[in-house]
C-alpha positions as CSV (number, residue, x, y, z in Angstrom):
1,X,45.4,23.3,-15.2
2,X,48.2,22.6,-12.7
3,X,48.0,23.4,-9.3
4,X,50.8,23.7,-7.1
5,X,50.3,22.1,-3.4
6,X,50.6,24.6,-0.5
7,X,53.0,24.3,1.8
8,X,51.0,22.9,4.4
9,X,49.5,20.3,2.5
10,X,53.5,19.0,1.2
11,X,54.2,19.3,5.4
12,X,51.5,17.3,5.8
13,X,51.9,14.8,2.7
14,X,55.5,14.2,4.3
15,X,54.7,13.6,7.3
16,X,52.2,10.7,6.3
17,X,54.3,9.3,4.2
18,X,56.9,9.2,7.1
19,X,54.5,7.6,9.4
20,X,53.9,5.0,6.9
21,X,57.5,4.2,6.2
22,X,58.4,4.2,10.6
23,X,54.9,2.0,10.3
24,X,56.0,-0.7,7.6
25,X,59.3,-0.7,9.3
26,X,58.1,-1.5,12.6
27,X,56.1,-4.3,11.3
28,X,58.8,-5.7,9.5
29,X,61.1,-5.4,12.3
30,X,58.6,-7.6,14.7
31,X,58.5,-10.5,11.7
32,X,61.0,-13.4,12.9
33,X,64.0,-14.4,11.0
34,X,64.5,-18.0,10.0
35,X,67.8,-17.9,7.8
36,X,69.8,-18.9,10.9
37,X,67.2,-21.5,12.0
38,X,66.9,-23.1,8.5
39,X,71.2,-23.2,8.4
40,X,71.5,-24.6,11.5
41,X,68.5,-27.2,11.8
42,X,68.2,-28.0,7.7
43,X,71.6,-31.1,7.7
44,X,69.5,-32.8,9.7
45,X,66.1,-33.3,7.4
46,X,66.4,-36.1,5.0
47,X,64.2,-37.1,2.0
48,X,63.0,-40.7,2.0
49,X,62.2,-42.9,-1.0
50,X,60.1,-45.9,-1.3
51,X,59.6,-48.5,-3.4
52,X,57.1,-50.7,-3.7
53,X,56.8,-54.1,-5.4
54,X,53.3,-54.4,-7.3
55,X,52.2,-57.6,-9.7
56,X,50.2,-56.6,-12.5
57,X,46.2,-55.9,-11.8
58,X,47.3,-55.2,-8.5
59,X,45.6,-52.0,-6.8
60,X,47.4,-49.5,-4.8
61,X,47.3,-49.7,-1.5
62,X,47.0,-46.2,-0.3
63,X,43.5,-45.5,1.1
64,X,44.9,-41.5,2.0
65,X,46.8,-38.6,0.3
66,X,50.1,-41.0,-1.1
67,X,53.0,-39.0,-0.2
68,X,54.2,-36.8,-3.4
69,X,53.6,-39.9,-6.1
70,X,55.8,-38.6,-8.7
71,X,54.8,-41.4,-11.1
72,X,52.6,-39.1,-13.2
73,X,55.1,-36.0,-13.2
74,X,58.1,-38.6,-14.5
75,X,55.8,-40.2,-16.8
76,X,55.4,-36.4,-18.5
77,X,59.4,-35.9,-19.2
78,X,60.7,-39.1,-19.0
79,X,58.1,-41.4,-20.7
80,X,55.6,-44.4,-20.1
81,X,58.7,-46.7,-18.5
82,X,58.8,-45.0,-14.8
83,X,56.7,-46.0,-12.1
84,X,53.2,-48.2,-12.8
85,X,51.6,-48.5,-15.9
86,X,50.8,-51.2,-18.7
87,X,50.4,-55.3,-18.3
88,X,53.7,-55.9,-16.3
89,X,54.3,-56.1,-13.0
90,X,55.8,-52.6,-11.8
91,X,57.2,-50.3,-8.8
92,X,55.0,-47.8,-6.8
93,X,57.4,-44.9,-5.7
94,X,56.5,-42.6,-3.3
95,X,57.9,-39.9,-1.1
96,X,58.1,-37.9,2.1
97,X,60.6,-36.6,4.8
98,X,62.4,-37.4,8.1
99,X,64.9,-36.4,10.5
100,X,67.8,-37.5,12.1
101,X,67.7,-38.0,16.1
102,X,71.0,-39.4,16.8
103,X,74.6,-39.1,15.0
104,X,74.4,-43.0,14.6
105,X,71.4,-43.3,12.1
106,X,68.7,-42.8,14.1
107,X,66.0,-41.4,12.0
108,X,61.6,-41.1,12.8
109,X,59.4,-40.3,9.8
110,X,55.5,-41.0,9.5
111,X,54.4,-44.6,10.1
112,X,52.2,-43.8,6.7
113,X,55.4,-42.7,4.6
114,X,56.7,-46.0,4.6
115,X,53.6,-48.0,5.1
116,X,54.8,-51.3,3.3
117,X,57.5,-50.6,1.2
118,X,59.9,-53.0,0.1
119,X,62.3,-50.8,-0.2
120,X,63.4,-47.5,1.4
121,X,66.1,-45.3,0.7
122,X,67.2,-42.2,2.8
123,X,69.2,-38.9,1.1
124,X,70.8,-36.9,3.2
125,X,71.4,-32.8,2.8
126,X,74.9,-33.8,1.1
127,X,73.3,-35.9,-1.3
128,X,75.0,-39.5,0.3
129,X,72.2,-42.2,0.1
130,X,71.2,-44.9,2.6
131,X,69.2,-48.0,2.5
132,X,67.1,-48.1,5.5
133,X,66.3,-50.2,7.8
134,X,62.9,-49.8,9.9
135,X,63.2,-50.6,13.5
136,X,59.8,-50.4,14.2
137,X,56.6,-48.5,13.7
138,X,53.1,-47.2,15.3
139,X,50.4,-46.9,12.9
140,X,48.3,-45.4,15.7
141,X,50.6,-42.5,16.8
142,X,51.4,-42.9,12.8
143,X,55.5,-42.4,13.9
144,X,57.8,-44.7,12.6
145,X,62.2,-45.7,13.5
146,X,64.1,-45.8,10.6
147,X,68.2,-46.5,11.2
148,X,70.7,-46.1,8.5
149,X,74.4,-47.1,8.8
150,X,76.1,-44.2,9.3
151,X,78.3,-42.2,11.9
152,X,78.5,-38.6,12.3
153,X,75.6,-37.4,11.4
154,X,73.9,-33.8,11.7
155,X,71.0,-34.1,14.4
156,X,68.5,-32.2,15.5
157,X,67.3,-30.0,18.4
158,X,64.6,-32.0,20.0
159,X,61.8,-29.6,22.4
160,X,59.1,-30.2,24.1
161,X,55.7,-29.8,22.8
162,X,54.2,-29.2,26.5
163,X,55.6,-25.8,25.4
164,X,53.9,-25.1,22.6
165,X,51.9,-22.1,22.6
166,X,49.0,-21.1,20.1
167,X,49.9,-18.3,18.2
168,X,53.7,-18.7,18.3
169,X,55.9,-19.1,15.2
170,X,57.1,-22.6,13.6
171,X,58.5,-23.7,10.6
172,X,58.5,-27.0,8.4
173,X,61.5,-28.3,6.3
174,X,60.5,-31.1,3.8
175,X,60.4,-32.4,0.7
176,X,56.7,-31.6,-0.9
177,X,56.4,-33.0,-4.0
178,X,59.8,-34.4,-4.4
179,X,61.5,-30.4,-4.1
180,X,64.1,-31.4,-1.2
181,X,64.7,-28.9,1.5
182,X,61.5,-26.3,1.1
183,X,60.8,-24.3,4.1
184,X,57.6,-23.2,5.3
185,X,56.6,-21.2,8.1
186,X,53.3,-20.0,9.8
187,X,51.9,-20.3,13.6
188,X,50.2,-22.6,15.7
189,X,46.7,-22.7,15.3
190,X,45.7,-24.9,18.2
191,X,46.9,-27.8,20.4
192,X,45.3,-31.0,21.6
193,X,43.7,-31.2,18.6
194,X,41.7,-34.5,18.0
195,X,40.9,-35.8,14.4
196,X,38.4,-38.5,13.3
197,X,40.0,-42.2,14.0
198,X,42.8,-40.9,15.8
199,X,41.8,-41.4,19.3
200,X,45.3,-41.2,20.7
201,X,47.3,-38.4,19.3
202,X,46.5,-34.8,20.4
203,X,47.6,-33.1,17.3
204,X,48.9,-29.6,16.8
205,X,47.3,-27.9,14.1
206,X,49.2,-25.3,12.3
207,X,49.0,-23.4,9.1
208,X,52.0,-23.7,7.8
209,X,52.2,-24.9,3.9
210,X,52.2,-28.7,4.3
211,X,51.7,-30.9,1.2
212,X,52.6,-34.3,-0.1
213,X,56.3,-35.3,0.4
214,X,56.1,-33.0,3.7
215,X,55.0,-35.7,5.8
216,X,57.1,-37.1,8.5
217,X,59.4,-33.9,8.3
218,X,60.0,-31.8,11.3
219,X,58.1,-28.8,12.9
220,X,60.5,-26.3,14.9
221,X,59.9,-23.8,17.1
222,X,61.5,-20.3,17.1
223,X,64.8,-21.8,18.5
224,X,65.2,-24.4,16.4
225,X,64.1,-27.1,18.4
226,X,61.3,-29.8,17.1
227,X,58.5,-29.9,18.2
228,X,56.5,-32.0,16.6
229,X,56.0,-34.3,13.2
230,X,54.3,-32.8,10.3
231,X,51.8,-35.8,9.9
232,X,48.0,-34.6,7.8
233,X,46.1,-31.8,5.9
234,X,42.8,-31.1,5.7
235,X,41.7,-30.7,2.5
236,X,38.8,-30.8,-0.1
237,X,41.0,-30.8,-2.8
238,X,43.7,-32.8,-2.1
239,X,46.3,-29.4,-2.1
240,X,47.3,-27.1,1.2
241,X,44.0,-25.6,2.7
242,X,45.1,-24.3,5.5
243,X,45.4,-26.6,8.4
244,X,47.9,-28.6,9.0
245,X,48.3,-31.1,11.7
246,X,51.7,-32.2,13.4
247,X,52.4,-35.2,16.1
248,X,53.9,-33.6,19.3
249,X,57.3,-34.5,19.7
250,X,56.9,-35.7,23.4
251,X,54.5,-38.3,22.6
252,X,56.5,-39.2,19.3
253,X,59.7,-39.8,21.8
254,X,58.1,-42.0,24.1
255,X,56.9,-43.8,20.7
256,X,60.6,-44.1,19.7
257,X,61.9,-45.1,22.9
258,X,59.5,-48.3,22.9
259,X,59.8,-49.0,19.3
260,X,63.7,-49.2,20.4
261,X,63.5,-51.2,23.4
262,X,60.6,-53.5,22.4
263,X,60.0,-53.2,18.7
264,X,56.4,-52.3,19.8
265,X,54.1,-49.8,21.8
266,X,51.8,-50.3,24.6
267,X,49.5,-48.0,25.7
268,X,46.8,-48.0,28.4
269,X,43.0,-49.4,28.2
270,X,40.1,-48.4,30.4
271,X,37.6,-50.4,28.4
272,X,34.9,-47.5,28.0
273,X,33.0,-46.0,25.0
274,X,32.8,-42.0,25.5
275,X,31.4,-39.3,24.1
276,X,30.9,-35.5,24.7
277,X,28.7,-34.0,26.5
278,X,26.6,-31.5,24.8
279,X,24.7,-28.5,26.3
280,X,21.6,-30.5,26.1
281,X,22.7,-33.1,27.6
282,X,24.9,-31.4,30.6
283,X,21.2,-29.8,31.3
284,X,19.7,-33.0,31.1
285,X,22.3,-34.6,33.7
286,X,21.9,-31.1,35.6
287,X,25.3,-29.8,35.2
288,X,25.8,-26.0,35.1
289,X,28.2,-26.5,31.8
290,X,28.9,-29.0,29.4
291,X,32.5,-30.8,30.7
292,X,33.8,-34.3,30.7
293,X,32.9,-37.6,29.0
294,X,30.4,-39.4,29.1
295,X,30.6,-43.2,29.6
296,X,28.0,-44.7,27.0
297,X,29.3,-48.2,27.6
298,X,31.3,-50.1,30.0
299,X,33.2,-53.1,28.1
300,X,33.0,-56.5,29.6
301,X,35.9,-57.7,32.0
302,X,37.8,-54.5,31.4
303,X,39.6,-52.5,33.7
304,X,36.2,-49.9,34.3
305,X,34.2,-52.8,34.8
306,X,36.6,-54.2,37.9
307,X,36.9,-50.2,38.8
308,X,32.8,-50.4,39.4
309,X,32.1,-47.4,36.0
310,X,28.7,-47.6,35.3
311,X,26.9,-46.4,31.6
312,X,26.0,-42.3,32.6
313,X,28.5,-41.4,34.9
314,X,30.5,-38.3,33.6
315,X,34.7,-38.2,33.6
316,X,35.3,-34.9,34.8
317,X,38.9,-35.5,36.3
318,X,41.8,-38.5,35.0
319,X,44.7,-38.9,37.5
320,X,44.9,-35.5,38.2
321,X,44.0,-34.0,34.8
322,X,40.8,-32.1,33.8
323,X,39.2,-34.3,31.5
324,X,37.7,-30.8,29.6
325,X,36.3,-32.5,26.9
326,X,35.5,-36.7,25.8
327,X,38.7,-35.9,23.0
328,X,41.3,-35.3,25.9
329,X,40.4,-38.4,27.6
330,X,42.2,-41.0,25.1
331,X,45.3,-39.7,25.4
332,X,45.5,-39.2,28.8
333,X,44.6,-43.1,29.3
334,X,47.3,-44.0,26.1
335,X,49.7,-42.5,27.7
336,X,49.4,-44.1,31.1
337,X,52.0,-46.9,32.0
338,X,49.8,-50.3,32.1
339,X,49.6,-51.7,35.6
340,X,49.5,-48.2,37.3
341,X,46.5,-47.7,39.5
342,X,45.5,-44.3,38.7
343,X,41.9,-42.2,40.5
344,X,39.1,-40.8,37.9
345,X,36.9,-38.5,39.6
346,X,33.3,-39.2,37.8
347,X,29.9,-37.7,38.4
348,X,27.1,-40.0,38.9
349,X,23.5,-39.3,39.4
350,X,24.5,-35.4,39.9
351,X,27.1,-36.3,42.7
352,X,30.9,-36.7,42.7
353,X,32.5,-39.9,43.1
354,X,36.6,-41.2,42.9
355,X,37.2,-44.6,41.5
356,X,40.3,-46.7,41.2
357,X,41.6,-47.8,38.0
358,X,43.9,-50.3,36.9
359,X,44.8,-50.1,33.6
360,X,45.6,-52.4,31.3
361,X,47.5,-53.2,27.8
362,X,44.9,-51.6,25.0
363,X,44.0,-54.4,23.2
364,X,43.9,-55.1,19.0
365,X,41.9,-53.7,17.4
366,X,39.9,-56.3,16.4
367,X,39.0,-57.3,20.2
368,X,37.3,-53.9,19.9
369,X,34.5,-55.0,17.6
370,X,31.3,-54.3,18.6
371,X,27.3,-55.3,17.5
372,X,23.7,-53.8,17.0
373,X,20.0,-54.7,15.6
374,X,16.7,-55.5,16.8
375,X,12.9,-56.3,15.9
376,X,9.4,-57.6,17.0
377,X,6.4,-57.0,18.8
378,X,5.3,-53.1,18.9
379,X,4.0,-51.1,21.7
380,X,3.0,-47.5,21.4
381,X,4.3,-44.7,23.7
382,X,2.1,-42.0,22.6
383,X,3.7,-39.4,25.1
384,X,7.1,-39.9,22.8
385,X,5.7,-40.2,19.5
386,X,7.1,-43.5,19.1
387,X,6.7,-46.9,18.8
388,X,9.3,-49.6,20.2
389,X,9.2,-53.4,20.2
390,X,10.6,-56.6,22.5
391,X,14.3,-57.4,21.7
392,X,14.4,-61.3,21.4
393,X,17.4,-63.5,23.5
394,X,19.6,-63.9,20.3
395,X,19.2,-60.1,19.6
396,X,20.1,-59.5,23.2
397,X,22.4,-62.0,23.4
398,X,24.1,-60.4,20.2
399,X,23.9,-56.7,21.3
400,X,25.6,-58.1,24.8
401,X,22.8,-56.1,26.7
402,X,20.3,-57.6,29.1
403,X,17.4,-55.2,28.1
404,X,16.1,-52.7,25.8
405,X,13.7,-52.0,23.4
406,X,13.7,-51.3,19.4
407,X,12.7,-48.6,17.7
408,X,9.8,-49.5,14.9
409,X,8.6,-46.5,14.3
410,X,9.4,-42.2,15.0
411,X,6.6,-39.9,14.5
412,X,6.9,-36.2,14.7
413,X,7.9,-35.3,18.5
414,X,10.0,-35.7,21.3
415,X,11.8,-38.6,20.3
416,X,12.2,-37.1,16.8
417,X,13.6,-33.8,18.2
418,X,15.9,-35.8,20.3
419,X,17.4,-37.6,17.4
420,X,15.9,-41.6,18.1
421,X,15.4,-42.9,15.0
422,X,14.1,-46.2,13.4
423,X,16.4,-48.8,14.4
424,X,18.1,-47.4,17.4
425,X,17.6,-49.8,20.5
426,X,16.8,-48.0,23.4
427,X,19.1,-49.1,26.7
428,X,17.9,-46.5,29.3
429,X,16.3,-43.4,30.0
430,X,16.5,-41.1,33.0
431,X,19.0,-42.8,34.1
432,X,17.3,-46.1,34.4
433,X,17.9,-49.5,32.6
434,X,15.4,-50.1,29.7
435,X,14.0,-53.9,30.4
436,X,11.2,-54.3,28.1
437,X,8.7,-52.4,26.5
438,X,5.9,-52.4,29.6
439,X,8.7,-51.2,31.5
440,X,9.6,-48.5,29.3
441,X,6.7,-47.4,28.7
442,X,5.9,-47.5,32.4
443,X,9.1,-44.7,32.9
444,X,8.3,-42.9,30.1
445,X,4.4,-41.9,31.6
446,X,6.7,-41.4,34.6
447,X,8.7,-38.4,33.3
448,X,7.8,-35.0,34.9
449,X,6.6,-33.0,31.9
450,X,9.3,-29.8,30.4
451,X,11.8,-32.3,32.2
452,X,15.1,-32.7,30.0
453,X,16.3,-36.2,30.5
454,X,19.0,-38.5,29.2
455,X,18.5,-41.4,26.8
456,X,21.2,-44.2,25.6
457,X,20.9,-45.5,22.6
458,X,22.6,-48.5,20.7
459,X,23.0,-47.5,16.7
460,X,25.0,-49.5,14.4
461,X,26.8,-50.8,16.9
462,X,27.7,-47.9,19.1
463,X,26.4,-46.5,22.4
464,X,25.0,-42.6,22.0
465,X,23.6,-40.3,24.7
466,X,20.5,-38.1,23.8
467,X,19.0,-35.2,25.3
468,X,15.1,-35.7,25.5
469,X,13.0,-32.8,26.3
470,X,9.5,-34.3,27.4
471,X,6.8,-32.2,26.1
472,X,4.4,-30.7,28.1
473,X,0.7,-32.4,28.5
């Protein structure tokens, strides 16, 4: 049966529900507005169109995400004659987004969105066309200058991304999947953010909705200024997961400035291999924290090499910066004007040193190219577990090292738990160069036991640091 509430219990429903409503209010009042932004900043965001001449058998060319291929979703309404297909020669379209910089034409994009297209066309907010042109592009910064001929044009707020705080508000405008003009919004998830093979762009990761056909369109901030480039997902599935990854406008305006003046872009060279340093090995180098780079080769005739680097010493400071981790450290040295002398403040041996640097134009990439390998006679070094061999003068010669050993054989132990495997060729240990077997073994019986000391390593061609714990006799 029905039971009529008392009249406390409707006071107090009331007042709960009114504490909810002042609540939700509240809440909602705090969330930001972007109708005026999108109005004011959207004229300015272009789709762009590429075309791309293919002969038949031909593979595509993309290795990554293509930007919103719309062959398949045309091919569904309109039939088998758009976009690749059959035993003729045919046209690759793809898509992503830009914006204009200057009321002349001036346009950047993603180096990746036009890639190698044969033909690119730009659609402004008004639905007016354009062939572009591309003034020049950076497929390491992945920005790229597009200029259309036209006067007049909406442009625009440019920021600075030195700015950029993590939590704040931003919002994309783009084209994904072809759908011109979709906004997206969320906050800034980190900055400095370094992904694999991109040494030289300190991304800011967001997680605002980015998917194909965003790329290359513009991030804003709160007042409606850009700050960066909408540039890569991460994702297991090829969708929005999540985390999305934008090129700071400051560096992406430097890029533009060069591509206008020069048609190119330098950047500076130190002519080091880095890494991090881990907790192991900061207590292996006797550092109270893990902080810095550390240098696990020095290049031949480089700018380090003149500046006296040596393999082990540990970037902790680059021409006034705190080098906080080995990912910060290319882009402070990209960004450095070549021919400036600039001080590094390294540690070396557990004492501070400042260096001079030089430094110079970063080279191509295939000047880069690096070598490993090794084999031959075997000596045991019981106290590691391991068993290591003579490199011979073409295997030297080929590694461009004067010493070392190679690892036959790892057993279960120290060297195991360190990480050396089979293969590795071993450079130095405690801080002293590897020159043959005898010798090494000679350092190794040497090693206080319980000590935690630091091995180098060549592996498939790279340098590696390891922390080896020496076990107790």
């Amino acid at each position: 049966m029905y039971k009529p509430l008392r009249t406390g219990s409707v006071f107090l429903l009331w007042t709960t529900l009114l504490y909810v409503t002042v609540c939700a209010w509240a809440v909602g009042a705090e969330l930001p507005d972007f109708t005026g932004l999108v109005q004011q900043s959207s004229p300015a965001v272009v789709n762009i169109s590429t075309t791309q001449k293919h002969e038949h058998g031909m593979k595509s060319p993309h290795g990554q995400m293509p930007e919103a291929p719309l062959d398949e979703f045309f091919r569904r309404f309109f039939g088998d004659e758009y976009g690749g297909g059959g035993d003729e020669d045919y046209d690759e379209k793809s898509l992503g987004s830009g914006f204009v910089i200057s009321p002349d034409g001036y346009i950047l994009t993603n180096a990746h969105v036009i890639g190698d297209a044969d033909e690119i066309v730009v659609r402004l907010s008004d639905r007016r066309e354009f062939v572009a042109n591309v003034v020049g592009m950076d497929k390491r910064s992945d920005v790229a200058l597009l200029k259309i001929d036209a006067d007049h044009l909406p442009v625009v707020t440019v920021g600075h991304s030195s700015d950029v705080k993590v939590g704040s508000w931003v919002l994309a405008i783009g084209s994904p999947f072809g759908f011109d003009h979709t906004v997206t919004a969320g906050i800034v998830s980190a900055t400095g953010r370094s992904l694999p093979n991109e040494n030289y762009v300190p991304f800011i990761q967001t997680d605002v909705a980015i998917n194909p056909g965003n790329s290359g369109g513009p991030l804003f901030n709160l007042k409606g200024e850009v700050i960066g480039i909408n540039s890569q997902i991460y994702s297991r599935t090829g969708g929005f997961m999540g985390l999305s990854f934008a090129i700071p406008i400051d560096m992406a305006m430097n890029v533009t400035e060069q591509l206008k003046k020069h048609g190119r872009v330098t950047r500076g060279w130190l002519g080091i291999l880095i890494q991090d340093v881990t907790r192991e090995l900061a207590e292996s180098f006797d550092m109270s924290k893990p902080v810095g780079a550390l240098v696990a080769k020095v290049l031949p005739d480089s700018p380090a090499e003149k500046a006296g680097f040596q393999v082990g010493d540990i970037i902790v400071k680059f021409n006034g910066h705190e080098v906080e981790s080995s990912s910060a450290l290319p882009p402070m040295v990209g960004s450095t004007p070549v021919g400036d002398e600039v001080p590094v403040s390294i540690m070396r041996e557990g004492k501070s040193q400042k260096l001079m640097v030089t430094i110079r134009e970063l080279p191509e990439e295939e000047e880069l190219k690096l070598a490993s390998r090794g084999d031959t006679k075997d000596s045991v070094v019981a106290r590691l577990a391991i068993t290591v061999s003579d490199l011979t003068e073409d295997q030297r010669s080929e590694l461009q090292i004067s010493g070392g050993v190679y690892v036959e054989s790892v057993d279960s132990g120290p060297a195991s738990k360190a990480g050396i495997r089979r293969g590795d060729v071993l450079v130095m240990i405690d801080q002293q160069r590897v020159e043959d077997a005898a010798q090494f073994k000679k350092i190794v019986d040497g090693l206080h036991e319980g000590s935690s000391v630091p091995v180098l390593v060549q592996r498939r061609g790279s340098p590696i640091f390891l922390a080896l714990k020496v076990a107790e006799d």
